[in-house]
N, C-alpha and C positions, 0 to 999 in steps of 0.2 A: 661260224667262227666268232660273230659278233655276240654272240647268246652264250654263248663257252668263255668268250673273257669278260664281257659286263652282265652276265644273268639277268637280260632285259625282263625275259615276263616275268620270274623273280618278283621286281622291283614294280610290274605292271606299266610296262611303259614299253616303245619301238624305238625302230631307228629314224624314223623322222621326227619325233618326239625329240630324240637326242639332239640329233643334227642342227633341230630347229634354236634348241634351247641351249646348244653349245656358240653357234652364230649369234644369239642374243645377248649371252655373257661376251664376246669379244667386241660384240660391238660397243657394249657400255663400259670397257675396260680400257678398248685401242686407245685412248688415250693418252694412255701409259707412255706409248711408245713415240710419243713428241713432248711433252710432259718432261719426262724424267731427263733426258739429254739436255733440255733446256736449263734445270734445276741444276743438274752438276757441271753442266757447261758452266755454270756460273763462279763454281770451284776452281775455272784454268783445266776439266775433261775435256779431249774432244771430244765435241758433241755425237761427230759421226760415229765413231766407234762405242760409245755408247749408247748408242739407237741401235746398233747391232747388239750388244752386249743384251741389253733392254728384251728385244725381242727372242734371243736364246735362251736367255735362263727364265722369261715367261713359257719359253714352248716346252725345255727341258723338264721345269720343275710341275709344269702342267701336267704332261705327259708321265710322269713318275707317280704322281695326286690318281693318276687316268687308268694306269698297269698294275698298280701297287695296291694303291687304298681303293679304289672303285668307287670314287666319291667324283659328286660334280660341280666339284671346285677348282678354280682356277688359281693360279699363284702369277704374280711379278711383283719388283723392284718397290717396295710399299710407299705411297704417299707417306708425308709426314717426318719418316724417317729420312729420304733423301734431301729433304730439308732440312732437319737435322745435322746431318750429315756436310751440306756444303754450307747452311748459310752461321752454324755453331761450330762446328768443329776446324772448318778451312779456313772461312773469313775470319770469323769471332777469337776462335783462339789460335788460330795462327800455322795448325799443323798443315803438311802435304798431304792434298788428296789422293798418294801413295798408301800416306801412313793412315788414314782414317781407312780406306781398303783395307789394312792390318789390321784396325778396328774391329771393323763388319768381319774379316775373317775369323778372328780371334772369339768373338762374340758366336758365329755360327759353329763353331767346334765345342763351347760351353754348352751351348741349342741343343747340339747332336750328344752328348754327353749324358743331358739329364734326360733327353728323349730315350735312347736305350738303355738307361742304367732303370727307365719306370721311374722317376723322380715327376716327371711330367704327368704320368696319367694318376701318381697319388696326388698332384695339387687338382688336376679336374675333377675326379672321384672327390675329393673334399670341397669340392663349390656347391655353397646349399642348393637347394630345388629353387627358390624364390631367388637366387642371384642366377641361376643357369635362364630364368625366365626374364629377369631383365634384359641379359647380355642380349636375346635376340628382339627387347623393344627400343633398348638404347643404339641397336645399330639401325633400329629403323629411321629413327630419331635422327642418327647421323646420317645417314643413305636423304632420307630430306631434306637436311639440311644442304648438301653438298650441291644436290637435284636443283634446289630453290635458286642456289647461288650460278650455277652453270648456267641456269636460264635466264638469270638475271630479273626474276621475279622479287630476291633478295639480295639488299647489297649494304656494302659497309656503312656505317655512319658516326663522326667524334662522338657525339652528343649522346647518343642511343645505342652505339655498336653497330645495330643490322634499323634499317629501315627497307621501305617501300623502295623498291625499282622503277623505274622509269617503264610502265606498262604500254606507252606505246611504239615502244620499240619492236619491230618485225622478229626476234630472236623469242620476245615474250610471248606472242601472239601464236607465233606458231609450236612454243612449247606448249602453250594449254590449250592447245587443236591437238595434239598427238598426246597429251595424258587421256582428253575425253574420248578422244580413238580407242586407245588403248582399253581403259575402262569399261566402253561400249562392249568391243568386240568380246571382252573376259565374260563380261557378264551374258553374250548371246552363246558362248561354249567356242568362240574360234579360236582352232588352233595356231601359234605364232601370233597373236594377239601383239603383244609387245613389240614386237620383230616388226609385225605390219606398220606399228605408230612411227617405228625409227625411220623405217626405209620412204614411208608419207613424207612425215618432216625434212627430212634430207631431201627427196623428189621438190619440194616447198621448197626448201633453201635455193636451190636454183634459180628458183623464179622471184622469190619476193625478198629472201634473204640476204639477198648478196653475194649468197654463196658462187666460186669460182671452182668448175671442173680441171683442175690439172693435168690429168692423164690418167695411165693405169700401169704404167712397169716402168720400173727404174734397178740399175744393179745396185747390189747393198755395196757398202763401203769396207774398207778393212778394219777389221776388232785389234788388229798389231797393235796400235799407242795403247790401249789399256788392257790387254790380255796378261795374265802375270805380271802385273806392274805392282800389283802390292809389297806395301814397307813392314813385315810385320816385327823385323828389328825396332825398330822405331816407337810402334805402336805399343810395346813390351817393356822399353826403358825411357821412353819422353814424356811421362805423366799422364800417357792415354787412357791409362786403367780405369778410372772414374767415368768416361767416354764408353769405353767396352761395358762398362756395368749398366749405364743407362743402353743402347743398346739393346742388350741381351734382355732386360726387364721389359722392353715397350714389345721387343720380337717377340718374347714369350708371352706377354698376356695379349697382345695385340691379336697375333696369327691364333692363341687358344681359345681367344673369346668372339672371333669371326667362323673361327671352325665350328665351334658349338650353336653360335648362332644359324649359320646357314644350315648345318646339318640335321637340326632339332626343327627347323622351316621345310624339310624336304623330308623329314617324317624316319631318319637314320639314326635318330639318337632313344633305342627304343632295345628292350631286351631281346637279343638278339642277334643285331646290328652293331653295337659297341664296340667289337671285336674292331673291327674295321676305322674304327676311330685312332688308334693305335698305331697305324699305318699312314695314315693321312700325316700325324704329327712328323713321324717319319720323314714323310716325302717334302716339306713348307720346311724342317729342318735341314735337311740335305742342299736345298735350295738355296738359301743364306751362304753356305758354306761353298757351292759350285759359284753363285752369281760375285763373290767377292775375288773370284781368281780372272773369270771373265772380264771383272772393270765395273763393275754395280754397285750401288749402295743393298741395303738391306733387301731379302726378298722377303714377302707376309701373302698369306692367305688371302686373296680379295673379296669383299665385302659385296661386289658388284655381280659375285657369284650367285646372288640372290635371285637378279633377275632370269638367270636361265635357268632356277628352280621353280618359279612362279613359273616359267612358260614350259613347267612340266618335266625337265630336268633331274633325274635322278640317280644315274649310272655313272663312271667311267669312262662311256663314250660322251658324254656331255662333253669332259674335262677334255678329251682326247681330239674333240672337233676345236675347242680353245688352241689347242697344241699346235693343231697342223695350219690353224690359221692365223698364228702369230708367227711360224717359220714364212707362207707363204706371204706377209707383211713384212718382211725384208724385200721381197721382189715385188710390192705393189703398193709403196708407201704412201706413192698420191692420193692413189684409191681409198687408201684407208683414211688419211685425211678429211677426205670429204663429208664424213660424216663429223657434223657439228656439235659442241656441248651440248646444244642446246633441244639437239635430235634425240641424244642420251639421254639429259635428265628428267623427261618425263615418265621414261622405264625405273629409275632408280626414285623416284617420287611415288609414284605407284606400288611399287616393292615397298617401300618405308612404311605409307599407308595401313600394307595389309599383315605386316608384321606388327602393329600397334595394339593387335589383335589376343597375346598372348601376357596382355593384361588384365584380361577375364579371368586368369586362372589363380591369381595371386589372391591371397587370401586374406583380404582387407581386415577382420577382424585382427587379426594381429601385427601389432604397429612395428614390433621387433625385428616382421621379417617383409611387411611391406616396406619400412622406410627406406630402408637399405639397399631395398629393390630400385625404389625410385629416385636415390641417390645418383644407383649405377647408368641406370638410364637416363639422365636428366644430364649427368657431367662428362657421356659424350659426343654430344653436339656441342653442351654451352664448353669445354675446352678442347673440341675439334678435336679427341683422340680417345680411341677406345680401350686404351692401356689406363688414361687418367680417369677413366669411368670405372673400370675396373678396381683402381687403385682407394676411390673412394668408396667403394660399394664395401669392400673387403675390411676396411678402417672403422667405417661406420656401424656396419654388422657388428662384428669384435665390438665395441666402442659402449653400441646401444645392449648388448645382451649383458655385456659384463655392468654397467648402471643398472641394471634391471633383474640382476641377479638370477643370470639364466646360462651361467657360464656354460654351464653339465652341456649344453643343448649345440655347443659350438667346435666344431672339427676340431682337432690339432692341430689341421694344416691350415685351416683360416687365421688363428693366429700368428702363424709362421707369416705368413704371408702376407699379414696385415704388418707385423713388424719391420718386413723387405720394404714395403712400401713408404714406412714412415722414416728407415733410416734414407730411402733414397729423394723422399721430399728435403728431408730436414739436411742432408751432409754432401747427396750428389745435387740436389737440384730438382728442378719439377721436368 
């Protein structure tokens, strides 16, 4: 049954390959699902119902990405955006986290719209070869960055922005014991390589970490206060529209330039396989649109799907082991707690690493199509979002071809798309 709906050897790969590399992505994702309640708790959600909320529309839209597209990525509630969402839109300017729900819903129907009208797959089809090869070194970039900061190897600073961490902290120590774990094991051929360095770390945390075991079953809470609880009155006539359009622009390039990254990482984006991309868009757009009636801020493609590519990862059932183990994290939330940032981020360090990789293919003699490259990738770490990397990569492209009088050489949808970007710097905001 398993080989009839993910065409395992197909793709050259089994079921513990999946299994292993579907547990891999959740583990460096679970996050999410204390994370995100925390963030829009901050809004006046409760938190409880949206740790359920959280958890549903990750298994739902997982499991759609899983049945649908047969891709091994996972989807939830996007970083970024739900800050966005509460600490812009609720605190900042003032609306109910009713009516930004109206927002996100309004925004997911625009998602679904250009996704089946094919509006979506002409702006991918028009991203040059050298921006498609950034988008998946500037998420390595970002995936490092993120890694650096969870472990606390990286941290804030006025002066400097990021400076040096405090290395002798037991969280640092044991994160760079399970990267060279990790490392080790890849490089001897074991399989769950990654999986091994988390479950290490976490084992560590117990003992040196401070980590504290909780338990293992708790009942999930009720989704009632935010189920239907969207304003989209509201969202429609109270000046939200400028809200819906940023939105809609970070969802679309965000979730299209994590899909293409991960998917061109795991060897899918390849004549043949294309087809299947189509459907993925689909399933990250449906997503947006179901997690905003639930009680969620935006939902995006996760980037964190990287790692259960590297641990081999290739089918549907990846996505579809994310699925059942983000429903089965409603009933074992302690459980899933226990694994530390700091367990994760040597798996998404690693991944960054070895995606830095598909900077060998860019074609350095020409400045026109490297710079642009390096634009894309450089601006989304240094402004923490993969939409604003995208945004500059596209501006810049446009920008330098048209100086260099090489307009012939540039899509019609680059253009387009570089002008969305510049009216949404210059009239919506960054």
């Amino acid at each position: 049954m398993l080989e009839r709906l993910f065409k395992l050897k197909e793709h050259d790969t089994n079921v513990r390959t999946e299994l292993i590399a579907g547990l891999t992505t959740f583990l460096t994702m679970a996050y999410i699902i204390f994370v995100n309640p925390a963030i829009l708790g901050d809004a006046g959600m409760p938190k409880d119902s949206v740790f359920v909320a959280t958890c549903l529309i990750a298994a739902l839209g997982t499991a759609v990405m899983a049945l649908y597209a047969n891709y091994p990525i996972a989807l939830a509630p996007g970083m970024g955006l739900n800050a966005y969402f509460a600490y812009a839109v609720v605190l900042h300017m003032g609306f109910t986290w009713q009516a930004a729900l109206g927002a996100v819903f309004i925004s997911g129907c625009l998602f679904l719209v250009v996704t089946l009208t094919g509006i979506r797959s002409l702006i991918i089809n028009g991203i040059p070869q050298s921006l498609r090869m950034a988008i998946t070194v500037g998420i390595g970039l970002f995936l490092s960055l993120i890694a650096l900061k969870s472990a606390g190897i990286v941290t804030g600073n006025e002066a400097t922005l990021v400076t040096l961490g405090d290395l002798h902290q037991p969280s640092v120590v044991l994160a760079v014991i399970g990267f060279l774990i990790m490392v080790a094991l890849d490089r001897m051929r074991v399989r769950g390589a990654i999986l091994i360095g988390i479950i290490a770390v976490t084992i560590l945390s117990f003992i040196f970490g401070g980590n504290e075991f909780r338990g293992i079953f708790s009942a999930p809470p009720s989704i009632e206060p935010t189920l239907f609880k969207l304003d989209i009155h509201t969202a429609l006539t109270k000046g939200l529209l400028n809200v819906v359009l940023v939105f809609f622009l970070v969802e679309l390039f965000d979730a299209t330039g994590t899909l293409m990254g991960v998917a061109r990482r795991a060897g899918l984006l390849v004549p043949g396989k294309m087809d299947r991309l189509n459907k993925s868009l689909f399933a990250d757009s449906a997503a947006i649109f179901a997690g905003s009636l639930l009680g969620t801020s935006s939902t995006t493609a996760y980037v964190e799907s990287a790692s259960g590519v590297q641990a081999g990862g290739r089918t549907g059932l990846t996505a579809m082991t994310v699925s059942v183990l983000f429903l089965a994290a409603l009933f074992i939330a302690p459980l899933a707690g226990a694994v530390p940032a700091y367990a994760t981020a040597p798996a998404l360090f690693f991944v960054g690493c070895l995606m830095m990789r598909d900077l060998t293919e860019l074609d350095w003699g020409e400045s026109t199509e490297v710079i642009p490259a390096a634009v894309t990738a450089l601006m989304m770490p240094f402004t923490y979002s993969i939409a604003n990397g995208l945004a500059f990569g596209f501006i810049s492209y446009a920008a330098i071809k048209l100086f260099t009088g090489r307009v012939r050489e540039v899509h019609w949808m680059v253009w387009l798309i570089a002008l969305v970007f510049l009216f949404k710097f210059f009239y919506v905001g960054g």
